[in-house]
Every structure is written in C-alpha cells, then in structure tokens.
C-alpha positions in Angstrom: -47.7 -125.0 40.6 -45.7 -121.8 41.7 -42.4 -121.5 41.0 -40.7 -119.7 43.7 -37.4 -120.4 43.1 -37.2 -120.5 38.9 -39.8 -117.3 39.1 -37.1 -115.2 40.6 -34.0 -116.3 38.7 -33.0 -119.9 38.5 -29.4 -120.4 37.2 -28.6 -124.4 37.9 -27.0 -125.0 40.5 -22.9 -125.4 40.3 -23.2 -128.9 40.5 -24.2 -130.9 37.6 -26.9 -133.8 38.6 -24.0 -136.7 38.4 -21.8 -134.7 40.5 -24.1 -134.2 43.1 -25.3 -137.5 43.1 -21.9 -138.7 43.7 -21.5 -136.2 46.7 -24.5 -137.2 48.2 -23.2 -141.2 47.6 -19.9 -140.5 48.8 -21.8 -138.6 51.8 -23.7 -141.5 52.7 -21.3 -144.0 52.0 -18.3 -142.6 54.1 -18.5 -143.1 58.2 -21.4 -145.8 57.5 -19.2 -148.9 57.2 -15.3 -149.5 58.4 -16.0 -149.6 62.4 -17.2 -151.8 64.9 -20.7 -150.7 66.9 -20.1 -147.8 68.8 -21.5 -146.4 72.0 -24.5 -145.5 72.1 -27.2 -145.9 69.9 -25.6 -147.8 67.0 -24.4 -150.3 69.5 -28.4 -150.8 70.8 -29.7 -150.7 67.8 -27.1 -152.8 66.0 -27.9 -155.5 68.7 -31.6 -155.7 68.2 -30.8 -156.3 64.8 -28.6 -158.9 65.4 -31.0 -160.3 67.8 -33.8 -160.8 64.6 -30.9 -161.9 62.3 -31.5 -164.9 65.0 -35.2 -165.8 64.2 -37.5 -163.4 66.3 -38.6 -160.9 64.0 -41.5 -160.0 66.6 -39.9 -158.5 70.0 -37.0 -156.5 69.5 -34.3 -157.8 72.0 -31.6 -156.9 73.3 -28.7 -159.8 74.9 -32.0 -161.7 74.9 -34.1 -158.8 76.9 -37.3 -157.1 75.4 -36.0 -153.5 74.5 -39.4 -152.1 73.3 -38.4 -148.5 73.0 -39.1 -147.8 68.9 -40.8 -150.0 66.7 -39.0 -152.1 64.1 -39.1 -151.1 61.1 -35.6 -150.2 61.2 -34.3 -153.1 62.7 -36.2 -155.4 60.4 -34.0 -153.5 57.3 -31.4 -153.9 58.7 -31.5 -157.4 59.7 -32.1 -158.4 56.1 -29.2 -156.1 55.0 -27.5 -158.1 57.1 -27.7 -161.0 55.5 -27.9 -160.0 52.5 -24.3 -158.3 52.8 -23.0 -160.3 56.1 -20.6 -162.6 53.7 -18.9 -159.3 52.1 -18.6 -157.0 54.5 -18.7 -157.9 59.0 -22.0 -157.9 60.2 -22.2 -154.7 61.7 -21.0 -152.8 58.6 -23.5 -155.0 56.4 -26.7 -154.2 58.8 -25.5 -150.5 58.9 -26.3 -149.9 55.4 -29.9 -149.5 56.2 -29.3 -146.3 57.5 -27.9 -145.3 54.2 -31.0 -147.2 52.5 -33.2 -144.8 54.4 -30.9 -141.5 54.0 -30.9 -142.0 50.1 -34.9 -142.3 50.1 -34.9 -139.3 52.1 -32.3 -136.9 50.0 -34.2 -138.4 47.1 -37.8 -137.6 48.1 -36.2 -134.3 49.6 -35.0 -133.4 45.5 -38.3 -134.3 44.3 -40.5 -132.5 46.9 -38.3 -129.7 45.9 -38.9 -129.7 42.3 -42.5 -129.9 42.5 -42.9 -127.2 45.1 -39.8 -124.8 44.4 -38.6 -125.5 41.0 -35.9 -127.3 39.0 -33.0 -125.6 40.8 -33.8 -126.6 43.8 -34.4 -130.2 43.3 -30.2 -130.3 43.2 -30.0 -127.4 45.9 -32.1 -129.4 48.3 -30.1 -132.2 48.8 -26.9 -130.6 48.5 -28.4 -128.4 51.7 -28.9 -131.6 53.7 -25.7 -132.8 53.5 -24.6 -129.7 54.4 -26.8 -129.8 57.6 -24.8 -130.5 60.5 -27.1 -131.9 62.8 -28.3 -134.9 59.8 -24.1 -135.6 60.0 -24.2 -138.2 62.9 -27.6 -140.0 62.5 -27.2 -140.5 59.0 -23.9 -142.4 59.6 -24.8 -144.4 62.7 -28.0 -147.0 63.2 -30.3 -145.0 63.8 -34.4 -145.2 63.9 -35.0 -141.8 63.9 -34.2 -141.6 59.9 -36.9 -143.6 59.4 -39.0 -141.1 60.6 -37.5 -138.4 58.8 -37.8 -140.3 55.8 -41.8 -140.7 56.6 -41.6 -137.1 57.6 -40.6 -136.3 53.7 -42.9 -138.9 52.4 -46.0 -137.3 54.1 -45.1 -133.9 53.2 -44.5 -134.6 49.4 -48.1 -136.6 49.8 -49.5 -133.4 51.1 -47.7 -131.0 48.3 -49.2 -133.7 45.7 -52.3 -133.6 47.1 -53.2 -129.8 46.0 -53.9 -131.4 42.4 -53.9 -135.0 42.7 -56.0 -135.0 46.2 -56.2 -139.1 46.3 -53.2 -139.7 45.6 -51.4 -137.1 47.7 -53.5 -138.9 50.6 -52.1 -142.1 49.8 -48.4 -140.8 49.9 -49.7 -138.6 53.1 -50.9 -142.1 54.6 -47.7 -143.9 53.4 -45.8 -141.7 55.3 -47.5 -141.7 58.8 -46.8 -145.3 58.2 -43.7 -145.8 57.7 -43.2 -142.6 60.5 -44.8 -144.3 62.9 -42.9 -147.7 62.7 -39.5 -145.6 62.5 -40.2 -143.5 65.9 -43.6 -144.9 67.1 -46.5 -142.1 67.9 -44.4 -139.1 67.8 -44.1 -139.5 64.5 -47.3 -139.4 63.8 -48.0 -136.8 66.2 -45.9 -134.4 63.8 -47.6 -135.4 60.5 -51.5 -135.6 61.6 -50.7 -131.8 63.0 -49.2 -130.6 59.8 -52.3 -132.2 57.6 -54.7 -130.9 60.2 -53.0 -127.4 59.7 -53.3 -127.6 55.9 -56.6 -128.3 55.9 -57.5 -125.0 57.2 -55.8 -123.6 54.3 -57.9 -122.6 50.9 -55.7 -124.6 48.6 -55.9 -128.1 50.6 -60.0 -127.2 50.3 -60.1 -129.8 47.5 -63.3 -131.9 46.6 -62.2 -135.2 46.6 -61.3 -134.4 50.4 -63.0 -136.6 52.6 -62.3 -139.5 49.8 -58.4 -139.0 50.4 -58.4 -138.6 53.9 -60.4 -141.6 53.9 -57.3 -143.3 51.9 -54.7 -141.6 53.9 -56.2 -143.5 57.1 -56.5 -146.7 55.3 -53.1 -147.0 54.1 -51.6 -145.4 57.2 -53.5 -148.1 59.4 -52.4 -151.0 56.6 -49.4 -150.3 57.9 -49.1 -149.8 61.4 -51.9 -152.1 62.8 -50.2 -155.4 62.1 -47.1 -155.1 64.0 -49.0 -154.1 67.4 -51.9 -156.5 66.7 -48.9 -159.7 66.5 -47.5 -158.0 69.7 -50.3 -157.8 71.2 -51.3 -161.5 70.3 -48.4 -163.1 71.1 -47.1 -161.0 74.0 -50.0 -159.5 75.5 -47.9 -158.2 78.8 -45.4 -156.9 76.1 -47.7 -155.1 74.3 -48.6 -153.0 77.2 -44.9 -152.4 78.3 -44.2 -150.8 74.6 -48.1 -148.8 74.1 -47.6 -147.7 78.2 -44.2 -145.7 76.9 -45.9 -144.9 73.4 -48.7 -142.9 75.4 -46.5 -141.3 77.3 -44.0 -140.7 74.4 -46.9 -137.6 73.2 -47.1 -135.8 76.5 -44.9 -133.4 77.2 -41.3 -134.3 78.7 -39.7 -131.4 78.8 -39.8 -127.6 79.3 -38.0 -124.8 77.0 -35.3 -124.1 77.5 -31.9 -122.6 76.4 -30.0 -126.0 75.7 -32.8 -126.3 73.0 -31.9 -123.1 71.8 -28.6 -124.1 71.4 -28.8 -127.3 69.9 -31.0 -125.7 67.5 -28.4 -123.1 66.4 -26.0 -125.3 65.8 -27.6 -128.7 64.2 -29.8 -126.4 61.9 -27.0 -124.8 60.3 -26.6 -123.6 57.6 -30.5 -124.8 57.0 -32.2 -122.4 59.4 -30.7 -118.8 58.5 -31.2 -119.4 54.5 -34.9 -120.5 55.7 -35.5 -117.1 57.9 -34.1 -115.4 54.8 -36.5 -117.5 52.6 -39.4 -116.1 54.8 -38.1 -112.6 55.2 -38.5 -112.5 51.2 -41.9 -114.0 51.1 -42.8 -111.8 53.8 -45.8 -110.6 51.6 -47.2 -113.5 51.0 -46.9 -115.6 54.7 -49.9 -117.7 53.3 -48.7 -118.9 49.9 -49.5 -122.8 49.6 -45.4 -123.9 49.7 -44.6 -121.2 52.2 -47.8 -122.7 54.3 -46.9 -125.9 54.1 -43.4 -125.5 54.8 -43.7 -123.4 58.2 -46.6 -126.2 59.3 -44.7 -128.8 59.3 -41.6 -126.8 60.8 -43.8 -125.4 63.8 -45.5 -128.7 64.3 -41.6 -130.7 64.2 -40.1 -127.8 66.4 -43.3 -127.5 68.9 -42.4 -131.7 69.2 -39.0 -130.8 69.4 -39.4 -128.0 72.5 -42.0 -130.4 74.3 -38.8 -133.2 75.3 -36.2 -132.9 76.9 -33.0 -131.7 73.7 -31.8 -134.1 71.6 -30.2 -134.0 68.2 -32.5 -137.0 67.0 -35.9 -135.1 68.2 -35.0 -132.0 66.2 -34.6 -134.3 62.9 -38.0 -133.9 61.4 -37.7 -130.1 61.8 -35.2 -130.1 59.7 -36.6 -131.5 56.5 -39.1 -128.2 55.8 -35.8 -126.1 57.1 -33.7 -127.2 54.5 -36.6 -126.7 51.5 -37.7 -123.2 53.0 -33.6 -122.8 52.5 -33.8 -124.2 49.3 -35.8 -121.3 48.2 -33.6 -118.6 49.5 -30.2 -120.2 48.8 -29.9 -118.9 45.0 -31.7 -115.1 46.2 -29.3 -114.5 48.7 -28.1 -110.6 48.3 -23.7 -110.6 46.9 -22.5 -109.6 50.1 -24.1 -112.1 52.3 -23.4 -114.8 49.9 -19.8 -113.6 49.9 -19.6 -113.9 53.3 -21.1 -117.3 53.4 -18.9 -118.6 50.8 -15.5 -117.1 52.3 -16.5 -118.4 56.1 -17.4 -122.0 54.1 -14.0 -122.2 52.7 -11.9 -120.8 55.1 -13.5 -123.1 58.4 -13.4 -126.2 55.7 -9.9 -125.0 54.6 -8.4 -124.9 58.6 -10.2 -128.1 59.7 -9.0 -130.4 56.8 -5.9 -129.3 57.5 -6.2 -129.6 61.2 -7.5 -133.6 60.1 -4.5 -134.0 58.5 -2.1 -132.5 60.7 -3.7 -135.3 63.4 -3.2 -137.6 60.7 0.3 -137.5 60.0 1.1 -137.4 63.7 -0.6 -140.3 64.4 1.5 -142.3 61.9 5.0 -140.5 61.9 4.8 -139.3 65.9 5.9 -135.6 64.7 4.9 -133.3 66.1 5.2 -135.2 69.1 3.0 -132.9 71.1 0.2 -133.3 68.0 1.0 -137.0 68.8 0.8 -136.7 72.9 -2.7 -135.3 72.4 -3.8 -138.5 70.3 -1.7 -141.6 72.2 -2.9 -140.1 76.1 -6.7 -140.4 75.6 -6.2 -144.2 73.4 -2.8 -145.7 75.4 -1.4 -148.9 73.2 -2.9 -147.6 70.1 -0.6 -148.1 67.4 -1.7 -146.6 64.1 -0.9 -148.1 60.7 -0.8 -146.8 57.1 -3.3 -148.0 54.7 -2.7 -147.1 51.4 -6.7 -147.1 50.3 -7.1 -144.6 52.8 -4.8 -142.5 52.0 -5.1 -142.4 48.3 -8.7 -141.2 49.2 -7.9 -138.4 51.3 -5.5 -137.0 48.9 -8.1 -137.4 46.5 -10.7 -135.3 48.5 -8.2 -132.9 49.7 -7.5 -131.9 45.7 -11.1 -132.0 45.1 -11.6 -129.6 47.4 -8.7 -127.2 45.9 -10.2 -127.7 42.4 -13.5 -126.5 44.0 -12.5 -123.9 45.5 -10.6 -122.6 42.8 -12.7 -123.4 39.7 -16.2 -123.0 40.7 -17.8 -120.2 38.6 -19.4 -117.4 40.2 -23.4 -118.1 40.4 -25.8 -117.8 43.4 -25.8 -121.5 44.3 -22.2 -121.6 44.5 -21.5 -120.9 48.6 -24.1 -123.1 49.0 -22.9 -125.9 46.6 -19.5 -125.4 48.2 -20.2 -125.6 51.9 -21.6 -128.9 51.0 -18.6 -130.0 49.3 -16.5 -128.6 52.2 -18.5 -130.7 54.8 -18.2 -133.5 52.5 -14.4 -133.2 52.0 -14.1 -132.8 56.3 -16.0 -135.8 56.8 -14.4 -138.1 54.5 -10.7 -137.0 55.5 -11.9 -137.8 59.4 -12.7 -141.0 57.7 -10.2 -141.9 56.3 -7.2 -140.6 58.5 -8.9 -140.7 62.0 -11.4 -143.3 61.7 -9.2 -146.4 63.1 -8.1 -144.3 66.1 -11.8 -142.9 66.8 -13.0 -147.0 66.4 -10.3 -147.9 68.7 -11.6 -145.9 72.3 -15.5 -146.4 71.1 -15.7 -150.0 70.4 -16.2 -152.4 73.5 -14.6 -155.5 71.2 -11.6 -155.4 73.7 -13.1 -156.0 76.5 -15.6 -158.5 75.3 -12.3 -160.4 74.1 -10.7 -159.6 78.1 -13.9 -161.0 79.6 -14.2 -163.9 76.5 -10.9 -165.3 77.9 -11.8 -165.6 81.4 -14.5 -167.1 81.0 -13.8 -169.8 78.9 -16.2 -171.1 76.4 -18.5 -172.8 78.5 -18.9 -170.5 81.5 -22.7 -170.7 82.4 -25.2 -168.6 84.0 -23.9 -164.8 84.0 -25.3 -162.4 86.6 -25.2 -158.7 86.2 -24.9 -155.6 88.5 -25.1 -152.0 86.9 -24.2 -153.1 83.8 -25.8 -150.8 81.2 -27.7 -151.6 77.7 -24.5 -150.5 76.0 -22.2 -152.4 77.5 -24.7 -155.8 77.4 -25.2 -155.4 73.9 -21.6 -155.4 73.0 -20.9 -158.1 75.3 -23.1 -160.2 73.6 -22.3 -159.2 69.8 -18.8 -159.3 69.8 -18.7 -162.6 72.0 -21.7 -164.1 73.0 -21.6 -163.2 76.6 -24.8 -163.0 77.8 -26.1 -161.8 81.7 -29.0 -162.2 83.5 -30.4 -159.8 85.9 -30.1 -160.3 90.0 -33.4 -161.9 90.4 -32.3 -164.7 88.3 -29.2 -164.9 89.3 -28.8 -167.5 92.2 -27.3 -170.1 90.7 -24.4 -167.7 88.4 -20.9 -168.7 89.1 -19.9 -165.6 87.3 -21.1 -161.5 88.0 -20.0 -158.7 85.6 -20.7 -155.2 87.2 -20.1 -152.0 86.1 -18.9 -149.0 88.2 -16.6 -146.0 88.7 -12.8 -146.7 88.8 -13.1 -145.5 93.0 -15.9 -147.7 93.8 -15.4 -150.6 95.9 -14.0 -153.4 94.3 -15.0 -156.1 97.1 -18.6 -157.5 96.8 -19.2 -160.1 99.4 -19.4 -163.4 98.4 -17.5 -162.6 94.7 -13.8 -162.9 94.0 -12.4 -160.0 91.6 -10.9 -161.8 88.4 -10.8 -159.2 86.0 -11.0 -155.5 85.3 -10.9 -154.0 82.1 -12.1 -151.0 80.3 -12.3 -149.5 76.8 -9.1 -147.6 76.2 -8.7 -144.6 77.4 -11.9 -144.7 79.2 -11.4 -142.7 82.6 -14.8 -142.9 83.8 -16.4 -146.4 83.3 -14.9 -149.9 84.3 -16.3 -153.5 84.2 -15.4 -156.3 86.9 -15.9 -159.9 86.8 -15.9 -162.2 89.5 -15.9 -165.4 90.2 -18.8 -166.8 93.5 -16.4 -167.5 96.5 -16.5 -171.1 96.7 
C-alpha cells in the first residue's frame, strides 16, 4: 500500500514503542478508578451496570426502571468487570475499567490502522495524537457507551482499509464493526459506518471482485451480532421492545439544526487533531482522491454530517474524531519548522502554566496558603477537609519531573511537538488526579446525601414515592444505599416522598411533613427533601 507518511520522510517518532505504551496506560489508567459515580453519565450508566451485576442481563435498569436509551454492550463489560475486580477495588472503580477495556482496543486498532494505511511512524504518532485530543479526555475516563462506538467506528474503518487487498476479510472486520457500533450507540452507529462503506464503494480501489462475496459477509457478521439482543427484547418484553426501536428510529432523523455552538465544540474538542488534519489535506491537495485520503475524509464527513444533524454534544462528535486524528497523523511529522515551533512552544508553555496552576491549588488545599488560593477551593465544597496521601503525591512529583526531563531532553525531530503535547496533556491530567481529585469527588458524588437520607429512613422504610427527582439523583440513591422510589402513580400507599427542587421552591406539600433537606456540597442550585405522610 502507499506510504504517505514514510514516503515523505519518516524519522520515528520521539517516543520509543514502550514509552508510548506506558503514556497511553498511564493515560487510561489515571481519572478511571479513585472516585465515586459522578453526575451525569457515569452515574447512569454505572447504575445499569450495577442493576445486571444483579441477574437481569436483558433490560437495562435503572433503580429498578427500564432505561432503554443505548444498547448494552457496554454495560454487560462492565458488569463482568465488576465482578471480576469488585473484591479489589469498590464496585464502581472495578466496573469502570471497561471504559479503559474499550479505550485500549481503540488506541490499539487506531496504531494499526495507522501503520497499514500511513506507515510505521504513524502507528506510534496515532495514538500519541489521541491522547492528545481533548475532546476523547472526559469519555475515556468516565462510563461511557459512546467509546464503544468509537471503538466499532475504528474497527470498521480498518475492515474497510483491509479490504482493498484482502476484500473478504476486510468485510468481516467492516461487519464486526457495525456490530459492535451498533450495540455501543444503537442505529447511529451504524448510520455512520454503512455511509462511509457506501461512499467507498464508489471509489475505483474498493471496485474489488470478490465484492458482492464480502459485503455479503459484512452483513452476516454484522447481523450475528446485533439481531439477538433485540430479538430476546422483543421476546420477552414485547412492549419494551417498542419503547427502545420507537427512540432508535428516531435516533437517525435529524435533531438538530447547525449551528455555531457546534462550531465551537468542534474547535475545541478536535484539537490539536483537526488543524494537523487540514494541513494533512492541504499537502495532498493534488491527490483529493488517493485511497487513504478517500477513506479518511468519508468517514470524517459521514461522523461530522451525524454530528451537525443533533443537537452538540461532545459524545456525538467522537466518531469524527478517529479519521481526524489519522488524517493528523499524516501531517504531524511534515509540518513546516516554524509552525512546528510554534506548536511545540504554545504545548509547553500552556502545559507548563497549568501544572503549575494544579499545584498551586494543590498545596493550598492542604497547607491553607495562600489563603485566598484556599478561599476559592473551601467556598464552592464547605466542610471539605483535604488530607495528604503520600502515593499521590510521590506521583505527581514524579510526572512533574517527567515533564521537565521532556521538555528539556527531547531531541529535535518532526514528531517531537507532537509527541510532547501528548506528554503535556498526560502530565496535566495525572497531576489533577492526583492533587485535585479528592476535592473534585467530594461536590460530584451524591454518597452524602444517600448516607443523610439512609439515616432517616431507617433500614426498613418501605414504599418510597418520588416527585422531580431525576435519573441522576435515583441512581445514586440506590447505588450508594439501596434507596429505591417509585413514581406517583404507584405511590398511594408510601409513607415516605423524596422530591427534588430549587432551594426557593416551596417546601410545604400538603399532606407531607419535611424531615430532611440535604444537598451535595456546595451545590447552590439543586436540593432533595424527604417527608414523612402526615399521619
């Protein structure tokens, strides 16, 4: 195949394969495990999990309710990493590490895709380029379906790069990959991928014999996948089954209109992925219809047109960039001296002031000084008290001279601004980690006031009813304590009602007695009542 990237010159990139496998690990690793379910997703989808940990495997629940929103692949992982890891590590942190299953497949597909399509330099380029990526930061730290389908995304694409030579088995991987897609994010999934395939096939080196025999195979093995989840659904909960294919129809329509807020969360999630891909296709400019140019910008147009058509959100703009960060691949090492320069000096300067920054909040946090450092991190979490843990801190020293020997000992080569924005990212997020993390867990997690509302209660409190109490809130409720509500029209016979509303609402509901109010710390916006029926 072509070899854009060793073709033009194709020095290896500053990091040696082990040391860029242990950036990516430590990138995966770090924000994954150490804190409780946080609002929003990870909470929701932390509780279906939990919810199959219990024996239904079918219906993803939530506090007991259907929550048919995504298909459950995810949850499914991790439910088994769950309990394969529960007795090491606390549930949440143990289930969590399916996100981390999934993110390595996908850096790992990402290096390979790379290598076949770009050349040997990129295969360590690529990955180091995602983790750079600052929109991939939060979903691949959180639980999180959509990396699922960026991991089918990848998988499809490398079927589709194979399947130039090798056309059956490239439609195997293709199919493989709408598969797995689909029971990550449901039919946008596959939405994406059938439109990138159906694009290449208009091109003259997807024009292979074997064809129809590997489209053929790509439908098989995508349907061997998806069917039977659907089909149980359908046989065992019939009126189910309709709920979750209702919102999967409508999930391919489009939600949303262009606009600039899409503009803007493409600016910022895609970098540095999406000006190193324009430069890419400025320098291929001559040959727009190369195969891996092709290929690339089809399955960019086809995530991005997905992307524009609902409403913005960092998770819809994930498959996107997968092709972004290989078409940047191939322009990372060609970039002219002065714009690498530049790249480089903005890297480590921004990486330079925020670590610093990290620990300056750090050391206030524990010492109090400078006290008005310290006023901005004690007025939005009151009663947090934070405490010195030795691990942690041994690690962020570790990261923080890392960084200086990087910095100062990285050779001059065209990968390096690349290779050291990834590093700087790397270093930023593990410091937050480490220094900030207790103090971020403290105002996210709901475990307090599942612990205010466990004591209440009692142990043995009965029916539950609820009033404008959201999927967040239930799901912690019942993870972190077992307290379980039901909704209003089942609710006659509750001695108890939680509701949730604004700290100037009403607190009188007739018929109730207030008993308790409580919110997470800090929280000015949010509070949670229970009461007790007026006997």
């Amino acid at each position: 195949m072509p070899d854009l990237t060793d073709r033009n010159h194709s020095p290896a990139p500053v990091l040696a394969r082990r040391g860029a496998l242990l950036l990516c690990g430590i990138w995966l690793l770090a924000g994954t495990v150490g804190h409780d379910p946080w609002k929003v997703d990870d909470v929701l989808h932390l509780a279906v999990a939990f919810g199959m940990s219990g024996g239904d495997w079918l219906v993803p629940r939530i506090a007991g309710d259907p929550w048919l929103v995504s298909p459950p692949l995810y949850h499914w992982v991790a439910a088994l990493c769950g309990k394969l890891f529960g007795s090491v590590l606390p549930w949440h942190d143990a289930a969590r590490l399916a996100t981390l299953v999934f993110g390595a497949a996908f850096l790992a597909i990402l290096s390979r895709m790379a290598q076949v399509l770009l050349g040997a330099s990129a295969a360590l380029a690529a990955p180091l380029l995602a983790i750079g990526t600052l929109g991939l930061l939060i979903p691949m730290h959180e639980a999180q379906p959509a990396v699922v389908a960026l991991t089918g995304f990848i998988i499809s694409l490398w079927g589709l790069s194979v399947w130039r030579v090798r056309a059956l088995q490239g439609g195997l991987i293709f199919g493989a990959g709408i598969g797995i897609g689909f029971l990550g994010a449901g039919m946008d999934s596959v939405a994406i991928q059938l439109a990138t395939g159906l694009m290449m096939v208009l091109h003259p080196a997807w024009r292979q014999r074997g064809n129809l025999v590997a489209w053929l195979a790509a439908a098989a093995m995508a349907l061997t996948l998806m069917l039977p989840w659907p089909w149980l659904l359908w046989q065992q909960a019939p009126a189910l089954f309709d709920v979750w294919w209702t919102a999967e129809k409508a999930s391919v329509t489009i939600r949303g209109g262009f606009s600039r807020d899409h503009l803007e969360l493409l600016a910022w999630a895609s970098w540095p992925v999406l000006p190193l891909a324009l430069w890419s296709l400025w320098l291929e400019r001559r040959h727009p219809f190369k195969p891996e140019t092709a290929l690339l910008l089809a399955a960019t147009a086809a995530a991005l047109f997905m992307f524009f058509a609902d409403v913005p959100k960092p998770t819809a703009l994930l498959p996107a960039l997968a092709p972004l960060t290989l078409l940047a691949a191939a322009g990372a090492g060609r970039l002219r001296r002065g714009a690498a320069n530049a790249y480089d000096w903005f890297g480590m300067m921004t990486f330079t002031l925020i670590a610093a920054l990290i620990w300056l909040g750090g050391i206030a946090m524990l010492t109090g000084e400078p006290a008005r450092v310290a006023k901005n991190f004690s007025k939005p979490a009151p009663g947090f008290i934070a405490e010195a843990s030795t691990f942690a801190m041994v690690i962020a020293i570790a990261v923080t001279v890392g960084w200086i020997a990087v910095m100062m000992r990285t050779p001059r080569s065209p990968w390096r601004a690349a290779a050291r924005w990834s590093v700087g990212l790397t270093t930023m997020w593990v410091l937050l980690v480490a220094l900030w993390l207790p103090w971020i867990d403290y105002g996210k997690s709901y475990r307090s006031v599942s612990a205010d509302f466990r004591h209440a209660l009692g142990n043995h409190p009965g029916c539950i009813a609820r009033r404008g109490l959201g999927l967040t809130q239930r799901a912690s409720l019942d993870y972190f304590n077992g307290i379980r509500t039901v909704s209003s029209s089942r609710a006659k016979d509750c001695r108890y009602l939680i509701a949730q509303a604004t700290p100037g609402a009403e607190h009188d509901l007739p018929g109730w007695t207030l008993i308790r109010e409580t919110s997470r710390p800090g929280d000015k916006g949010e509070r949670l009542r229970l009461y007790r029926r007026t006997e």
